[in-house]
C-alpha positions in Angstrom: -1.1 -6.9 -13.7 0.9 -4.0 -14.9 2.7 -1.5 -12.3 0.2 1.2 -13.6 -2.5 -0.9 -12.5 -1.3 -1.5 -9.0 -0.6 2.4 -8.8 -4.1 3.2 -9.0 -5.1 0.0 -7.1 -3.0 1.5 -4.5 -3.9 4.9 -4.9 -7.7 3.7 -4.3 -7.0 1.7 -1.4 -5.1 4.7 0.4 -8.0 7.3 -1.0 -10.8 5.2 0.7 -8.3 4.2 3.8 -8.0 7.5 4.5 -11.4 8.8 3.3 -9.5 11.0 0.7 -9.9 11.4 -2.5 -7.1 13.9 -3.1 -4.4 11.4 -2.0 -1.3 11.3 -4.6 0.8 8.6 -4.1 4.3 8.6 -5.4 7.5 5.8 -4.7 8.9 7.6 -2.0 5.6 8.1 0.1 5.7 7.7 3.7 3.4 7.3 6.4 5.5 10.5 7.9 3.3 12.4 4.5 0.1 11.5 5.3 -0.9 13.0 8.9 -3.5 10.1 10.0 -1.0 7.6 8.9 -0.4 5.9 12.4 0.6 2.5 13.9 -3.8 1.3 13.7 -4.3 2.6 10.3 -1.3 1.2 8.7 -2.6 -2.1 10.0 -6.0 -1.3 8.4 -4.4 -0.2 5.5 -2.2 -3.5 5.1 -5.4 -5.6 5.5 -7.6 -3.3 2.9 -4.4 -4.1 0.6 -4.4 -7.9 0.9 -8.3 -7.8 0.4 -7.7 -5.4 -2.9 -4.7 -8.0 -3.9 -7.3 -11.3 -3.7 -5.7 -12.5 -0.9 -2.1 -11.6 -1.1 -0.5 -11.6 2.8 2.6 -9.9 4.2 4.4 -11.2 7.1 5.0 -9.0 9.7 9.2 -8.5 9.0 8.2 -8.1 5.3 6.2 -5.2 6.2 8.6 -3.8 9.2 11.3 -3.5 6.2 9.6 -1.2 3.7 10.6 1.8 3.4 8.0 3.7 1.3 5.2 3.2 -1.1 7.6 2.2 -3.6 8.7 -1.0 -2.0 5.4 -1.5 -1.5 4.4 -1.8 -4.7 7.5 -3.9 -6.1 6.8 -6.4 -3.7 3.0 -6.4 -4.8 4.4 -6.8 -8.4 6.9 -9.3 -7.5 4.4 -11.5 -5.7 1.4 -10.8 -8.2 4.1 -12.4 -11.2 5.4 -15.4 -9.1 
């Protein structure tokens, strides 16, 4: 899967997440950009994201060590190529 793909993999997953469709991501998104981006829904979001990814998981340290949607994605792509 190309990084293009999981960009607008991504981008759908946060659109619908957040019930959206306006949503923009770009590398160094935060959840401090998106307003309903809180402790509950980044949990949903993580979940919606390993369902999207056929079954990818992230452990909790994993995910307490990204810094934006950038990270994010490189580890998607890292993952998806191993």
């Amino acid at each position: 899967m190309t990084e293009d793909e999981i960009w607008a993999l991504l981008t759908d997953v946060f659109r619908e997440n957040f019930d959206d469709d306006e949503i923009v991501l770009w590398p160094e998104m935060t959840a401090e950009d998106i307003e309903e981006w809180d402790s509950l829904t980044n949990v949903q979001l993580l979940v919606a994201i390993e369902q999207t990814f056929n079954g990818l998981r992230f452990s909790t340290g994993e995910v307490a060590n990204l810094k934006n949607v950038g990270e994010l994605c490189s580890v998607i792509k890292e993952r998806l190529s191993a």
